[in-house]
N, CA, C and O atoms as a printed pandas DataFrame, in Angstrom:
     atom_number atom_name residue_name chain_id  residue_number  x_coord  y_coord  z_coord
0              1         N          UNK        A               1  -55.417  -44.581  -99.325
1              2        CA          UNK        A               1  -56.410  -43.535  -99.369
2              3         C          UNK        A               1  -57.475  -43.902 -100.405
3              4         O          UNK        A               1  -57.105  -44.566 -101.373
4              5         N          UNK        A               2  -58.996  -43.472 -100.284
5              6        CA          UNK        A               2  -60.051  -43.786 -100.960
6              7         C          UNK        A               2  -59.630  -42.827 -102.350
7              8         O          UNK        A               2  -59.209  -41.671 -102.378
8              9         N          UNK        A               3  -59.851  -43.558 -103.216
9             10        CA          UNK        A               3  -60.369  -43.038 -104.759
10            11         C          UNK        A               3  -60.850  -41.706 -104.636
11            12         O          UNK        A               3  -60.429  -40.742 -105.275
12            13         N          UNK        A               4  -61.783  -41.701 -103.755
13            14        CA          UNK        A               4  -62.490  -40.211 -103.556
14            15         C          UNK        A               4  -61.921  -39.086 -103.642
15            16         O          UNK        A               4  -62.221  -38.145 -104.377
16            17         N          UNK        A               5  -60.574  -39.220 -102.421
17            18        CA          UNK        A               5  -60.160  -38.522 -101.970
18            19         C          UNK        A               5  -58.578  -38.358 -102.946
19            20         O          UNK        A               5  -57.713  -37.614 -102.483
20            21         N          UNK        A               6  -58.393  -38.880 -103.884
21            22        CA          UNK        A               6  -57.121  -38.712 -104.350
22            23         C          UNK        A               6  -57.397  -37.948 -105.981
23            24         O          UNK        A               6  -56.867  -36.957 -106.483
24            25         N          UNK        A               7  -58.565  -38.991 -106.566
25            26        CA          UNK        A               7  -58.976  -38.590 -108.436
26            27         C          UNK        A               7  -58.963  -36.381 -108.039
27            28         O          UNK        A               7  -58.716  -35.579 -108.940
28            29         N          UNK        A               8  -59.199  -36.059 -106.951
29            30        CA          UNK        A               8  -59.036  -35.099 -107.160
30            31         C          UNK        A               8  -57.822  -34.095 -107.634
31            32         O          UNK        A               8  -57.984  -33.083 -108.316
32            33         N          UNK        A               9  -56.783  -34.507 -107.213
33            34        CA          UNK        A               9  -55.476  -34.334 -107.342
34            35         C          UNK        A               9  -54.812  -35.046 -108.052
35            36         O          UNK        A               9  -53.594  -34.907 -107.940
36            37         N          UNK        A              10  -55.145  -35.713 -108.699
37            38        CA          UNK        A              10  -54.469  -36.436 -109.838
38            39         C          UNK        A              10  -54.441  -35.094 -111.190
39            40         O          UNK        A              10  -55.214  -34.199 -111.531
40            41         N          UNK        A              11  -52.870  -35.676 -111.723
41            42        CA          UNK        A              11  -52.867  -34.716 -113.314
42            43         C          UNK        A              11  -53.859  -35.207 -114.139
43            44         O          UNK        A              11  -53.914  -36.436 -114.149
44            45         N          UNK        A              12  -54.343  -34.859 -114.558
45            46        CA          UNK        A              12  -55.595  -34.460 -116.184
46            47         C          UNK        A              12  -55.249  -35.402 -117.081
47            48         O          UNK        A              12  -56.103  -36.180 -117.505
48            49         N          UNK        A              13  -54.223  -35.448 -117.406
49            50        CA          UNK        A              13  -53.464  -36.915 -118.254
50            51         C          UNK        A              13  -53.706  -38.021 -118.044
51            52         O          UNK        A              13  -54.098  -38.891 -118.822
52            53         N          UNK        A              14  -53.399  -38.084 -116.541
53            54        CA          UNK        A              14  -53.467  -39.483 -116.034
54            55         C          UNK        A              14  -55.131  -39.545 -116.019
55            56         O          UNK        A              14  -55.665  -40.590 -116.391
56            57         N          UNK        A              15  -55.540  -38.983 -115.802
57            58        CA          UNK        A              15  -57.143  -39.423 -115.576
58            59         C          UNK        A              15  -57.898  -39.943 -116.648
59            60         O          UNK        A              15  -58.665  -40.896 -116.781
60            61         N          UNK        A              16  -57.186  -38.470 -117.841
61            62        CA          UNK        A              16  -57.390  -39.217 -119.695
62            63         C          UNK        A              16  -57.198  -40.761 -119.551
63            64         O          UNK        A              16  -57.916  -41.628 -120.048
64            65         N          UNK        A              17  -55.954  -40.954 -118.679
65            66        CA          UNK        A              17  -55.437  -42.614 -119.736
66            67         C          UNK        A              17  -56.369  -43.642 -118.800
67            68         O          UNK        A              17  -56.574  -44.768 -119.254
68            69         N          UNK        A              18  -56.860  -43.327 -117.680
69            70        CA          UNK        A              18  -58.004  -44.248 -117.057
70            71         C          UNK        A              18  -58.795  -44.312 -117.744
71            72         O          UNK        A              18  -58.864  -45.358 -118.389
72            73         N          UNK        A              19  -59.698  -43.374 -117.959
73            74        CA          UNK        A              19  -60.975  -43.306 -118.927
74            75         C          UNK        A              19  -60.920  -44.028 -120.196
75            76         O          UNK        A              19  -61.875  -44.627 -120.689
76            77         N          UNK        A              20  -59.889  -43.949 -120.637
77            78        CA          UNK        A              20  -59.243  -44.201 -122.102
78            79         C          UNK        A              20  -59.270  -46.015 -122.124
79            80         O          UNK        A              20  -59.757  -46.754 -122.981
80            81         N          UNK        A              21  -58.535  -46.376 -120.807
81            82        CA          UNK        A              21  -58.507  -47.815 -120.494
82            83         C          UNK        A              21  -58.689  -48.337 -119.373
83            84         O          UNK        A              21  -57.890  -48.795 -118.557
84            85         N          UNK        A              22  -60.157  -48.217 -119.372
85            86        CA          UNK        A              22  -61.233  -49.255 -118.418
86            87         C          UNK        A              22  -60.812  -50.154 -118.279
87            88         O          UNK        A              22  -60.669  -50.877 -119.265
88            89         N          UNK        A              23  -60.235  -50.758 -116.525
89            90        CA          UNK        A              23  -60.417  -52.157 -116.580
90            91         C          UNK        A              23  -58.921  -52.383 -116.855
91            92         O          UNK        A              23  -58.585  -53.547 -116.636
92            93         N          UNK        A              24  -58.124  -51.730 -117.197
93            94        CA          UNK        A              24  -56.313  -52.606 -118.095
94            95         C          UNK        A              24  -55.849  -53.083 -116.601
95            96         O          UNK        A              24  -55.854  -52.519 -115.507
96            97         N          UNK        A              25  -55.499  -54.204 -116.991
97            98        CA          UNK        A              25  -54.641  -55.028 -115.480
98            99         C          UNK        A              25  -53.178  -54.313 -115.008
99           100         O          UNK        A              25  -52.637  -54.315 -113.903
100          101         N          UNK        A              26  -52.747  -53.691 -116.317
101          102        CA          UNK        A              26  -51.903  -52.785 -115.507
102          103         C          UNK        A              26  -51.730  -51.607 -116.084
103          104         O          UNK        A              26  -51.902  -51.445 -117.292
104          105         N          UNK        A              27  -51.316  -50.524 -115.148
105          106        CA          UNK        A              27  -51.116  -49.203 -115.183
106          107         C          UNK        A              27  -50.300  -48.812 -115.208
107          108         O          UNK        A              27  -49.828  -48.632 -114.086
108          109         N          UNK        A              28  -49.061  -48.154 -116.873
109          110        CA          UNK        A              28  -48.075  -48.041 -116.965
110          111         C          UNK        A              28  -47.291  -47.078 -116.017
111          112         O          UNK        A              28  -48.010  -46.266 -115.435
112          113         N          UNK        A              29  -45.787  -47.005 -115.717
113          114        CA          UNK        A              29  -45.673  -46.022 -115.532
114          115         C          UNK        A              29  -45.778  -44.713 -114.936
115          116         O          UNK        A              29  -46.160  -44.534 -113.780
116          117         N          UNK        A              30  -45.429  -43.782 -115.750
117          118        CA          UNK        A              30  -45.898  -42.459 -115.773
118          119         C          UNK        A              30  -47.178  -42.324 -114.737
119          120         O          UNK        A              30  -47.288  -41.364 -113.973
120          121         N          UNK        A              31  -47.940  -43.188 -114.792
121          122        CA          UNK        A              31  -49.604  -42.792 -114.751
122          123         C          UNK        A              31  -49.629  -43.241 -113.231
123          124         O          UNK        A              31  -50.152  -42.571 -112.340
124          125         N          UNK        A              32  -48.810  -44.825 -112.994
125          126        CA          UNK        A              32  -48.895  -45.100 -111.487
126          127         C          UNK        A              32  -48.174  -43.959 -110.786
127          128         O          UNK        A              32  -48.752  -43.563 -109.774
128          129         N          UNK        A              33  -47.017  -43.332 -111.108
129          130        CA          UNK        A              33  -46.282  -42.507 -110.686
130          131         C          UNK        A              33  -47.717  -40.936 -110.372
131          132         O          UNK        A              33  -47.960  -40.295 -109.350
132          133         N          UNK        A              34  -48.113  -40.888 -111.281
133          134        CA          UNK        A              34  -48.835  -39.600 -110.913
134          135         C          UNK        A              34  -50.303  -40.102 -110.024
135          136         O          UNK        A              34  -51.037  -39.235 -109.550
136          137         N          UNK        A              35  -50.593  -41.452 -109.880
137          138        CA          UNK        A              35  -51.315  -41.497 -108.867
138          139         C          UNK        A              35  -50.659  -41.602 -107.227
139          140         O          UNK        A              35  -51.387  -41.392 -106.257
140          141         N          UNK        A              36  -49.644  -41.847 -107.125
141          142        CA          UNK        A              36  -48.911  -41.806 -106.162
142          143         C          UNK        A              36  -48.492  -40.551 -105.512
143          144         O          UNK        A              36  -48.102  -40.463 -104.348
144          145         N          UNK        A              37  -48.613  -39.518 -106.422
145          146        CA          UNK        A              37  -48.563  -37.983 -106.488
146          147         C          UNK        A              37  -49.414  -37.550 -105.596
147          148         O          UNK        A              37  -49.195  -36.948 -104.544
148          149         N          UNK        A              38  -50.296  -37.854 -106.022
149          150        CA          UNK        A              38  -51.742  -37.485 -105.834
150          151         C          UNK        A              38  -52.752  -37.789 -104.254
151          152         O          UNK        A              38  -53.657  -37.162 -103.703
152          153         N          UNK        A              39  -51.930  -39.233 -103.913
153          154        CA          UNK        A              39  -52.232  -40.183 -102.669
154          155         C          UNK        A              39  -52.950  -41.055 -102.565
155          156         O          UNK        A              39  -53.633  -41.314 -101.573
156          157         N          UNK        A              40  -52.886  -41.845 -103.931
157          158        CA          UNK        A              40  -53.355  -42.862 -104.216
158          159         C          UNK        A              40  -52.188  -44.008 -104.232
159          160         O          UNK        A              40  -50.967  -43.866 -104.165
160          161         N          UNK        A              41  -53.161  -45.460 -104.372
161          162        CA          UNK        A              41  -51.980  -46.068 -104.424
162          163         C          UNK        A              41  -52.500  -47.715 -105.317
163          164         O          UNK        A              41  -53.705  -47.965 -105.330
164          165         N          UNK        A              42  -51.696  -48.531 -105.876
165          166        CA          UNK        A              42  -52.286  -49.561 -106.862
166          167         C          UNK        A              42  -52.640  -50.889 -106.253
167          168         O          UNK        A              42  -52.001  -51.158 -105.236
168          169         N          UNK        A              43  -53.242  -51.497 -106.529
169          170        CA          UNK        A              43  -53.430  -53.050 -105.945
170          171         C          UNK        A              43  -52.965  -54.115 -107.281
171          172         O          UNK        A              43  -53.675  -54.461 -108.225
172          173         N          UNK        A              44  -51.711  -54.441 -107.034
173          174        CA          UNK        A              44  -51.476  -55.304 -108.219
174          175         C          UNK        A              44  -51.034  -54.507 -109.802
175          176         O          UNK        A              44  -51.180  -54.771 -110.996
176          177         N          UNK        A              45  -50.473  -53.493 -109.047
177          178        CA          UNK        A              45  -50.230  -52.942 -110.562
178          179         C          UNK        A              45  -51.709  -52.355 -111.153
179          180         O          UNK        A              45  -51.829  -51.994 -112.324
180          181         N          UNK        A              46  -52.413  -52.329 -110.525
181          182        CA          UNK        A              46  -54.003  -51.491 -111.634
182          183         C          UNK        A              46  -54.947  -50.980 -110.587
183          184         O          UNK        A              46  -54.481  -50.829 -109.458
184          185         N          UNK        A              47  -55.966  -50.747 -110.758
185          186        CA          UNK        A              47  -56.881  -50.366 -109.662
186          187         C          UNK        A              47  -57.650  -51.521 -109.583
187          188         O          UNK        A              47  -57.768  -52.383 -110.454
188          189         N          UNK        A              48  -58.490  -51.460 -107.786
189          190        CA          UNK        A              48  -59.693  -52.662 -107.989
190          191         C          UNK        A              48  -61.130  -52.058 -108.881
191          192         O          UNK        A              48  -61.369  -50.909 -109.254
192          193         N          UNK        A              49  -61.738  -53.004 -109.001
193          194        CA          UNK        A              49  -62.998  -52.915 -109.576
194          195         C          UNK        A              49  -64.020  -51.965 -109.164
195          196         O          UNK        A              49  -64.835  -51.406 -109.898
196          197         N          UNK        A              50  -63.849  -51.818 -107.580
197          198        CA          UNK        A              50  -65.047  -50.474 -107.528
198          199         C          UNK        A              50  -63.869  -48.812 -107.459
199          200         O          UNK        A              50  -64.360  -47.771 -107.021
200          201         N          UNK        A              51  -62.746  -48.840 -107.827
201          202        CA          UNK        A              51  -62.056  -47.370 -108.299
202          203         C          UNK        A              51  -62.169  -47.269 -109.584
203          204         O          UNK        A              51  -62.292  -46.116 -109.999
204          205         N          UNK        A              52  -62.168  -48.296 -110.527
205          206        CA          UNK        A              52  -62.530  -48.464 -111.986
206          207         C          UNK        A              52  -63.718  -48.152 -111.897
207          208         O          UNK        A              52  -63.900  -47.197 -112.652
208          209         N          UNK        A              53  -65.025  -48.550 -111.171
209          210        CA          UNK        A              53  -66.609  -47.982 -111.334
210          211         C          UNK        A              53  -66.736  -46.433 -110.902
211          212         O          UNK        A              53  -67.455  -45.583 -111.426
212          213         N          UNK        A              54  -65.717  -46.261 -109.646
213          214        CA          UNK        A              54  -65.349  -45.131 -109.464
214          215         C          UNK        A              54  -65.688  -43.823 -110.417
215          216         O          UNK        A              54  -66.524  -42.922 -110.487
216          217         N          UNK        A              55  -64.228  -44.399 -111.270
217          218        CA          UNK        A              55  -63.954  -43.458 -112.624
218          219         C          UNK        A              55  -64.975  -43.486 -113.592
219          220         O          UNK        A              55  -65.042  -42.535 -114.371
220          221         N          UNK        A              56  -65.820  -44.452 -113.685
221          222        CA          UNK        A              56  -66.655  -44.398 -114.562
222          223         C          UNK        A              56  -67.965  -43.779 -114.536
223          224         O          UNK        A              56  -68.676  -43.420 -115.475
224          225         N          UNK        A              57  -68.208  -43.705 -112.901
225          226        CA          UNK        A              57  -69.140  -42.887 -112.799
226          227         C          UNK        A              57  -68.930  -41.144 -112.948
227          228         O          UNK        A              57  -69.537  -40.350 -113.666
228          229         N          UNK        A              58  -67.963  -40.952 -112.091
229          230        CA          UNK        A              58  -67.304  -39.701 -112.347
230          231         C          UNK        A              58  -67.001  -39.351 -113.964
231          232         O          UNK        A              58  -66.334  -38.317 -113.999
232          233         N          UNK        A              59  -67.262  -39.855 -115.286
233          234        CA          UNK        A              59  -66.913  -39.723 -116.103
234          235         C          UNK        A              59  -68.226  -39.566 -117.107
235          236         O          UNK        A              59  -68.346  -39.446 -118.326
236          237         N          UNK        A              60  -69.096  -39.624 -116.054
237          238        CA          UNK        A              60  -70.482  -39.503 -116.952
238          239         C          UNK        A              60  -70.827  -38.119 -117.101
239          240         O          UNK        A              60  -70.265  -37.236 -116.453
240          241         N          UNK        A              61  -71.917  -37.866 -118.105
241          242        CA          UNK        A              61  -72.467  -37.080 -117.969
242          243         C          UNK        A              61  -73.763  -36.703 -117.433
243          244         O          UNK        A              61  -74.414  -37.742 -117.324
244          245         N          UNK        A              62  -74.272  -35.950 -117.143
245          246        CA          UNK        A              62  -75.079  -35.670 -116.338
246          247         C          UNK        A              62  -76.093  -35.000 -117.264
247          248         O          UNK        A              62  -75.692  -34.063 -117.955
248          249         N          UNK        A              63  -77.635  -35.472 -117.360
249          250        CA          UNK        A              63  -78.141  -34.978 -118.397
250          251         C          UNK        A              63  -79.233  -33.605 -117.693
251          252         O          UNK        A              63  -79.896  -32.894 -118.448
């Protein structure tokens, strides 16, 4: 399932520890577990590069 459609339903935590660590090759745990929750799923243990730009856009602010 697309990024789109899952960051919505993801726990609040887990989304903290994305933001927190841009880019980490892997995604402990806890955190893969609650994207799996959610209906997401990992490539290699981490996300690819445009779900990481993903989050980063979604993480901006909007002036």
């Amino acid at each position: 399932m697309e990024i789109h459609r899952w960051w919505l339903e993801l726990e609040l935590p887990a989304k903290q520890w994305f933001r927190e660590n841009n880019g980490a090759a892997e995604v402990p745990g806890p955190v893969a577990e609650a994207v799996a929750a959610a209906g997401g799923n990992l490539s290699d243990g981490t996300l690819t590069l445009r779900e990481w730009d993903f989050i980063v856009t979604q993480s901006e602010f909007v002036d």
